[in-house]
C-alpha positions as CSV (number, residue, x, y, z in Angstrom):
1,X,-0.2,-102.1,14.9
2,X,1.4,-98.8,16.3
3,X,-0.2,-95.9,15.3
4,X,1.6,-93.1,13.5
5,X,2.0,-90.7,16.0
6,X,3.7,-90.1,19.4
7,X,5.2,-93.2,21.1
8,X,7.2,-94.6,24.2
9,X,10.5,-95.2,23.8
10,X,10.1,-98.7,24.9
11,X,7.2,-99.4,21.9
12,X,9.3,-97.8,19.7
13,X,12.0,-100.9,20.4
14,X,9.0,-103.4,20.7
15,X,7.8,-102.4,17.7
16,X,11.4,-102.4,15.3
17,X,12.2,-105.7,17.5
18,X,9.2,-107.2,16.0
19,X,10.3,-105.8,12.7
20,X,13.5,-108.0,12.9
21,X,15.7,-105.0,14.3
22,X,18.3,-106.8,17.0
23,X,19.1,-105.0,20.6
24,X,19.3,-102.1,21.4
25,X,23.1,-101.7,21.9
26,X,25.0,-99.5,23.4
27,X,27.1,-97.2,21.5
28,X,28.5,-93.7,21.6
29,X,25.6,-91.1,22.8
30,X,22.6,-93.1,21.6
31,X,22.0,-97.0,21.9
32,X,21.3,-98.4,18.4
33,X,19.6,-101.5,17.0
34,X,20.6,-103.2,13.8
35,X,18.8,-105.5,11.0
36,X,21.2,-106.8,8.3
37,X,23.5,-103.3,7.1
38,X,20.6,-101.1,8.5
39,X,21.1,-99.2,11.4
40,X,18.5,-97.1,13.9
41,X,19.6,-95.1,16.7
42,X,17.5,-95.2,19.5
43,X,16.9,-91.7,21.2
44,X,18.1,-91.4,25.0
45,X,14.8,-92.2,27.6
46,X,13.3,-88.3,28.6
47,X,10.2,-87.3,29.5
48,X,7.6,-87.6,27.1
49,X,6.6,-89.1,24.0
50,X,8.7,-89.7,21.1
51,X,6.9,-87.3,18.6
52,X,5.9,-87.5,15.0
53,X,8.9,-85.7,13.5
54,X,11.2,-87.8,15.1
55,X,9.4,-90.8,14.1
56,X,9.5,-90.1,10.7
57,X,13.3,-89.6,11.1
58,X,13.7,-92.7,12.9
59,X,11.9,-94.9,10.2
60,X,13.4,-93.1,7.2
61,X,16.7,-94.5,9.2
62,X,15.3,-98.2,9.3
63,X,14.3,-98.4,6.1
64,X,10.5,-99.3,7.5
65,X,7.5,-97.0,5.6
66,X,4.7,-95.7,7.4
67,X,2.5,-98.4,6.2
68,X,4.9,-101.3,6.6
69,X,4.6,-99.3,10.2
70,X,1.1,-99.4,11.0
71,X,1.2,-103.3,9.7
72,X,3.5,-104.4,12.3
């Protein structure tokens, strides 16, 4: 259901939690959240959305495609 495009940090974890990603955790500078050997790093909370580039970077990470995106 998430639109491609700029997000909240907090629908971005919704969104890979309903994906079947577990946390986030804490670790080093970022939190993280893991599904099987995959591994997304959550970006620190700031002001502002969570833009398109870093989206992309983000799934690419997760292993999730834009359309297996804008299913969930």
């Amino acid at each position: 259901m998430p639109v491609f495009g700029p997000i909240s940090r907090r629908e971005l974890i919704r969104a890979l939690q309903k994906a079947g990603f577990e946390g986030p955790f804490s670790g080093g500078k970022h939190q993280f959240m893991r599904k099987g050997d995959r591994t997304a790093r959550i970006p620190n909370p700031h002001s502002g959305d969570i833009g398109t580039g870093l989206l992309s970077r983000l799934l690419k990470q997760a292993g999730i495609s834009r359309e297996e995106w804008e299913q969930l």
